[in-house]
C-alpha positions in Angstrom: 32.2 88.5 225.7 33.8 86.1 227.7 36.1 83.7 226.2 35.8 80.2 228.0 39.7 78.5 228.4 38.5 75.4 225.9 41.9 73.1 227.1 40.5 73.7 230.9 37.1 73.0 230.3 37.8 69.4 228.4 40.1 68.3 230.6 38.2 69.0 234.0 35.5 66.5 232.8 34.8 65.7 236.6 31.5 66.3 236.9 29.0 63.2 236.5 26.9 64.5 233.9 28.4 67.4 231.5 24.9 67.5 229.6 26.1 68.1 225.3 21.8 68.7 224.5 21.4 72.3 226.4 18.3 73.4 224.8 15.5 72.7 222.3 16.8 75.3 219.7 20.4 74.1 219.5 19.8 72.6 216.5 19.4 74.0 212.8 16.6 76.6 212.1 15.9 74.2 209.0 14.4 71.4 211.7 11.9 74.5 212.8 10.9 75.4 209.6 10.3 71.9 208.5 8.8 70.9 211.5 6.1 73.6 211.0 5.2 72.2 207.6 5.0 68.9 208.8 3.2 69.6 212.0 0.5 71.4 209.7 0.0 69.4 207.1 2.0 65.4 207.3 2.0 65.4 211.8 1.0 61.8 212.2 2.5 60.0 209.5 5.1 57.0 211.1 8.3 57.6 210.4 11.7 55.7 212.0 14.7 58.0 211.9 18.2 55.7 212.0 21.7 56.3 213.1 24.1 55.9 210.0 27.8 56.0 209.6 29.4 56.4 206.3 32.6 55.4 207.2 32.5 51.4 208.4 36.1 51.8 209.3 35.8 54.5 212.0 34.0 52.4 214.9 32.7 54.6 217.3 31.0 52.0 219.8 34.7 51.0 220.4 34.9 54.6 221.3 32.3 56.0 223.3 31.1 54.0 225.8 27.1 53.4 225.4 26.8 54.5 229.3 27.7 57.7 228.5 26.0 57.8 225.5 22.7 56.9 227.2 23.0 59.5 229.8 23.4 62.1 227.6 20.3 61.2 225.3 18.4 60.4 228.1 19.6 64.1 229.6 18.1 65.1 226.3 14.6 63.7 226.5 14.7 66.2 229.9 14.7 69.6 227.8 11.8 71.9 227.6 11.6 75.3 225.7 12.5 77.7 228.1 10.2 80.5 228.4 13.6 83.3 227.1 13.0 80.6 224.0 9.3 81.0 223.5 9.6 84.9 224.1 12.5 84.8 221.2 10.7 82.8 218.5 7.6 84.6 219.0 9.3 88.3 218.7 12.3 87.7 216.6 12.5 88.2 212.7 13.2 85.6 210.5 14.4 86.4 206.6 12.8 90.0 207.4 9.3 88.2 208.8 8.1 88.9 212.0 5.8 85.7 213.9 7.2 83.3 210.9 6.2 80.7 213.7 2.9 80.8 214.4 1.2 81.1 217.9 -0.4 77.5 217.7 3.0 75.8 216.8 4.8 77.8 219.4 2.1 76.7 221.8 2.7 72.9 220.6 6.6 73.0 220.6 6.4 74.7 224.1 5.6 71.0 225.1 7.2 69.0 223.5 9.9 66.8 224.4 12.4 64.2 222.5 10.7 60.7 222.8 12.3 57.9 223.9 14.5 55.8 221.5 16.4 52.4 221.0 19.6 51.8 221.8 22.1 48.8 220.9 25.6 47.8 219.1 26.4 45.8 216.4 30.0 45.1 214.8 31.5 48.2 216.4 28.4 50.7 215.7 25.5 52.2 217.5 22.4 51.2 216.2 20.4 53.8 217.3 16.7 54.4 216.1 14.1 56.7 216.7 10.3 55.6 216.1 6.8 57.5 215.7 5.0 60.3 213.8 6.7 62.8 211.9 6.3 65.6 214.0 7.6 63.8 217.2 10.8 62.1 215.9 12.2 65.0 213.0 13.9 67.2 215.6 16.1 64.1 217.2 18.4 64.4 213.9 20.6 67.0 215.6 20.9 65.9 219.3 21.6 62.6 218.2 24.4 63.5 215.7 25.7 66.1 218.1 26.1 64.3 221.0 28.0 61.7 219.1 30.4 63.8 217.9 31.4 65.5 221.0 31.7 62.2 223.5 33.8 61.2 220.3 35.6 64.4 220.8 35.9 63.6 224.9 36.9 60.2 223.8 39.8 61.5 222.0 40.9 64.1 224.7 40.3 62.0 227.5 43.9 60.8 228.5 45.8 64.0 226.5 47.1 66.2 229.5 46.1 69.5 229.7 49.3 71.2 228.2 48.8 68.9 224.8 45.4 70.0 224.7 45.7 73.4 225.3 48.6 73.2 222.0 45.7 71.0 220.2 43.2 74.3 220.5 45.9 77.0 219.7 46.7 75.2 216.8 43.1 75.0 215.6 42.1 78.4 216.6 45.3 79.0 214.2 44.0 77.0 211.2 40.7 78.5 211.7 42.0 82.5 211.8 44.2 81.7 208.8 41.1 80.9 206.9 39.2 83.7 207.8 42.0 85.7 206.9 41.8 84.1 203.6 38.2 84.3 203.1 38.3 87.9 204.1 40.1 88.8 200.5 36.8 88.0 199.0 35.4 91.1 199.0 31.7 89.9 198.3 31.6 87.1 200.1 28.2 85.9 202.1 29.1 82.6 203.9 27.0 81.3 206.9 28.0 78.8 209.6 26.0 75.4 208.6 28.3 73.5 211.5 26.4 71.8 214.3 25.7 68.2 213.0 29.2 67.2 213.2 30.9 69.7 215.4 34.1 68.9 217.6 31.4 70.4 220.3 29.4 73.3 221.3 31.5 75.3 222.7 34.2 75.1 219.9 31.3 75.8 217.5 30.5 78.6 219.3 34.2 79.7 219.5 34.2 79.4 215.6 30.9 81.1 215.2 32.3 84.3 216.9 35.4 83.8 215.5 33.7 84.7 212.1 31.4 87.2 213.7 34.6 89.1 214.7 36.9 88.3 211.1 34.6 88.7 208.5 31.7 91.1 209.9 29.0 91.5 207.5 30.1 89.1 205.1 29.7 86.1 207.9 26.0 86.3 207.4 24.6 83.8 210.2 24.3 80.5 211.6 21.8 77.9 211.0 22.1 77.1 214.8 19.0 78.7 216.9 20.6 78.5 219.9 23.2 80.2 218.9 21.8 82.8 216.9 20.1 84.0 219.9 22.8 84.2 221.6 25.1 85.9 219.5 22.4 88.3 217.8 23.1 86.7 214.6 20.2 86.0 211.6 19.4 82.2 211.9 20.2 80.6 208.4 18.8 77.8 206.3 15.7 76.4 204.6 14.9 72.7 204.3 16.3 69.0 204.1 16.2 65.8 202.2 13.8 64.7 204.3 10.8 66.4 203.1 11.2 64.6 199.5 12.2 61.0 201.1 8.7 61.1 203.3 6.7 62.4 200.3 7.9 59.5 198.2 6.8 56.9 200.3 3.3 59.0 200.7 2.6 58.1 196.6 0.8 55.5 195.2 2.5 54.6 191.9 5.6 55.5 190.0 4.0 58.4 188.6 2.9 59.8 191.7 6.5 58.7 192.9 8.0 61.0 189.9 6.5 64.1 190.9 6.5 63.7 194.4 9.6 66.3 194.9 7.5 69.2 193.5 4.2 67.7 195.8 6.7 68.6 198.5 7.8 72.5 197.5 3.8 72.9 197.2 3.4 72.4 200.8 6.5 74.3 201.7 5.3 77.8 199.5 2.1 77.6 201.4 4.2 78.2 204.6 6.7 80.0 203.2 7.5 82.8 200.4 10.7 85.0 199.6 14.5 84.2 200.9 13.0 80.8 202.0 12.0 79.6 199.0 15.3 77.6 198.1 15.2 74.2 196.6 17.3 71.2 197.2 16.9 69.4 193.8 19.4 66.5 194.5 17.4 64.0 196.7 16.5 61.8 193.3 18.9 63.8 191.2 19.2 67.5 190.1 19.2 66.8 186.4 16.3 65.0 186.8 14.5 67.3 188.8 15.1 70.4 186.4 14.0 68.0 183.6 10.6 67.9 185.1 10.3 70.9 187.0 7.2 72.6 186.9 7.0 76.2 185.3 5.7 77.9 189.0 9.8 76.8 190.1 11.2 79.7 188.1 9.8 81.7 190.9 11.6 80.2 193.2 14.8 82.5 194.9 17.4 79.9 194.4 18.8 76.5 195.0 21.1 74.3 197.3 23.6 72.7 195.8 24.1 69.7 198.2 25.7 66.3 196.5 26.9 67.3 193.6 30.3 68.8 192.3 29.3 72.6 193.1 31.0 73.7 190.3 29.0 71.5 187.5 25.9 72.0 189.5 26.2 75.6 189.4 26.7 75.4 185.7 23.9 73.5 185.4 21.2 75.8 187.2 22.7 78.8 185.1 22.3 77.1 182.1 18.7 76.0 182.8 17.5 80.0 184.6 19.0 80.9 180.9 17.2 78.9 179.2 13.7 79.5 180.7 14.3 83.4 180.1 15.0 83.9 183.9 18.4 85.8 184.9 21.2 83.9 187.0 21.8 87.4 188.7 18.5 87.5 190.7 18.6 84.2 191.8 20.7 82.5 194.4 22.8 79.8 194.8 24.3 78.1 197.8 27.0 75.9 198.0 27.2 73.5 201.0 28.5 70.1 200.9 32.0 69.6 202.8 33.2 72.7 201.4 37.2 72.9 202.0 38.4 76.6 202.1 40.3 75.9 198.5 37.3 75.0 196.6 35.2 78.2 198.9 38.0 80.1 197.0 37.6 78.6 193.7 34.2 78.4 193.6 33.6 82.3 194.3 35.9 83.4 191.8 34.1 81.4 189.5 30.9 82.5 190.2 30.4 85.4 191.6 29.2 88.2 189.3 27.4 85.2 187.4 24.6 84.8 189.7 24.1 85.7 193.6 26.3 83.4 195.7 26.4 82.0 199.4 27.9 79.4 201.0 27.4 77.2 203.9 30.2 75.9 206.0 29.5 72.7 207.9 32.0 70.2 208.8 35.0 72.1 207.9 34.3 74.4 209.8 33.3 73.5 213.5 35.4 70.0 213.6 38.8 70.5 211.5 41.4 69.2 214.0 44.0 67.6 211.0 47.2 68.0 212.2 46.5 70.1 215.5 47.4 66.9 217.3 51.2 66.5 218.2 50.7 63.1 218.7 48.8 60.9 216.5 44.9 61.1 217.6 42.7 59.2 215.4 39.6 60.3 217.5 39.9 63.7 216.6 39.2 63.0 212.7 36.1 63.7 211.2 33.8 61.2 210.1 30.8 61.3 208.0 27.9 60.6 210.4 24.0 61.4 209.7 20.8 60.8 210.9 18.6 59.7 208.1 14.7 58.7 207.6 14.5 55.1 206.7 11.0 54.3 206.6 7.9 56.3 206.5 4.2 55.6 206.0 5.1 52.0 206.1 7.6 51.7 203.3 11.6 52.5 203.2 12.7 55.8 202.2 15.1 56.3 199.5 17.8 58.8 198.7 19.6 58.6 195.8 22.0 61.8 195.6 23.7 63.1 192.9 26.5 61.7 194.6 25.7 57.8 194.9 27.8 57.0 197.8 25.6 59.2 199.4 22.6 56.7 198.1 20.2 55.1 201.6 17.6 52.7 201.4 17.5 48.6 200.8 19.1 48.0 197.2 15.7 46.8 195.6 13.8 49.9 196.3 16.9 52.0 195.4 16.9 50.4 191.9 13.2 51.0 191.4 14.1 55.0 192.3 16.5 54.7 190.0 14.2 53.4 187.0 11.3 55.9 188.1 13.8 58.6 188.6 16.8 58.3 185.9 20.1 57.8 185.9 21.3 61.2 184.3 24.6 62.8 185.4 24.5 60.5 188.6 28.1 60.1 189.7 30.1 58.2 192.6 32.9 60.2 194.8 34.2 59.1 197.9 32.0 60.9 201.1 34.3 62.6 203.6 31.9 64.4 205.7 
């Protein structure tokens, strides 16, 4: 293993293009799996994917400059699978399956390549969308996100000398080895690296990644980044996203349809999929609602991902509904993965654990937590809360509501009518972080 000197490295940022995008799979398995589903069985509905920041104050076109942004998208739209790829995908095991890809999408994704995009800036942000069918635009979430969160990172580090940098690093590689030292007292711990959206950059996630490889051994169970997963001979982790439920909404006809379009979705999935992967994310319209309505085949399901919702009540919740439909909390799993700081990791296992199965997911937190390693104020170096969302598909906008309702996207009108098909209960407003 060699460890790359990370001050050196962003400082020397003399070559013309230092590419972010290096391959295909550096981006979550989840995109693969769900691109598979939707390649089979949704590949030429239109969709338009849209840059979104959360946080209005933080205004990144003021800095990164949109040069450099182009280059490296455009550098992006120049990646092909590699053939080490292909040969990976096809003979690696995935949640104890061998060929969960098949040969035909393999064949597809072996040419594919990110289409092109548009580019522009209003009041201080990018406007950045991505427009087409499903199966072409879906994997542009990631590149997109990443490479906006490490030229933000460049930005930030651009005029720091190398000696300030190189305290900025030890001092996060410090914060970081506390907290696996911490996490290490937990003695059943399963936790999983869910950190590439918003990273600091790849090779710091990769840094943290074998960081916890190293700390925790077998309880770090994986990373939901491919590329890195290959690399590091890790198990690739994760399941699916909000965007299989916000496409299948705008796919229905009437409210009705609308109502039960979530479970149209986990239909499609369980005829890809079976086992470990068969994890629901309830909270696109709302998890009380979706438990409310849930059809009797989801008791089957392994688990669910708690996403928006205060872990702790949501946790409560899906215990207290497996009770009450005779099935036991302690064969089904739950995974906690929204901004998790290492306090509430802490509090939440102790809670937990013995009640049901437990995992957790470690995004933000994780591969981009610079507070304080700065010994001179650094704005740049702050995490925001940036995402790459679907906002219209089959014609119509796409909605998410959340449990959390800051978290809500989509024109106010059609949110509302969401909100009458869907119901209000235990919907709540917190302020989003990352």
């Amino acid at each position: 293993m060699t460890i790359i000197n990370l001050a050196k490295r962003f400082h020397n940022h003399t070559y013309k293009l230092d590419p972010i995008a290096r391959s295909l799979l550096d981006t979550d398995i989840y995109k693969l799996l769900m691109l598979q589903t939707i390649w089979k069985e949704f590949p030429d509905v239109p969709v338009t994917f849209s840059l979104i920041n959360r946080n209005h104050a933080v205004r990144l076109a003021d800095q990164i400059d949109i040069g450099e942004l182009r280059e490296q998208l455009d550098h992006a739209r120049t990646i092909r699978l590699s053939k080490r790829e292909r040969i990976w995908l096809v003979g690696n095991t995935f949640y104890g399956k061998e060929r969960l890809f098949s040969p035909e999408f393999i064949a597809w994704l072996s040419g594919y390549q990110y289409p092109e995009y548009s580019l522009e800036v209003r009041d201080g942000q990018f406007v950045i969308d991505f427009e087409g069918t499903w199966s072409e635009i879906t994997l542009w979430e990631m590149p997109v996100l990443s490479i906006i969160s490490e030229l933000r990172s460049r930005a930030a580090l651009r005029n720091v000398g190398r000696f300030e940098i190189d305290v900025i690093y030890a001092r996060a590689k410090a914060k970081l080895w506390e907290k696996v030292e911490r996490l290490n007292r937990l003695p059943n711990l399963r936790i999983a690296d869910f950190g590439t959206r918003r990273r600091h950059g790849f090779l710091w996630q990769d840094w943290c990644v074998e960081a916890l490889k190293e700390g925790l051994g077998k309880k770090f169970t994986g990373t939901s980044n491919i590329l890195l997963a290959m690399n590091h001979d890790l198990e690739a982790i994760g399941t699916n996203a909000h965007e299989l439920p916000m496409v299948m909404a705008t796919l229905a006809n009437n409210d009705e349809e609308l109502l039960h379009s979530p479970y149209k979705v986990l239909e499609s999935w369980q005829r890809t999929y079976d086992g470990n992967l068969l994890i629901v994310l309830p909270d696109s319209y709302g998890t009380t609602n979706f438990l409310k309505h849930a059809p009797d085949w989801i008791r089957n399901w392994s688990g669910f991902r708690i996403d928006s919702k205060e872990p702790a009540i949501g946790a409560e919740e899906l215990i207290e509904w497996w009770t009450s439909i005779g099935e036991d909390p302690n064969q089904k799993l739950i995974i906690f993965s929204d901004g998790l700081y290492i306090d509430e990791i802490e509090n939440l296992y102790h809670r937990f654990e013995g009640r049901s199965r437990i995992a957790f997911g470690w995004g933000t937190n994780l591969t981009n937590d610079f507070n304080g390693c700065s010994p001179t104020p650094n704005p740049g170096l702050k995490m925001t809360s940036l995402i790459c969302k679907v906002t219209r598909a089959n014609g119509k906008s796409a909605v998410k509501l959340s449990d959390n309702l800051e978290k809500a996207t989509g024109p106010q009108e059609e949110i509302n009518r969401y909100l009458r098909v869907f119901g209000t209960d235990q919907l709540s407003r917190k302020t989003v972080t990352v």
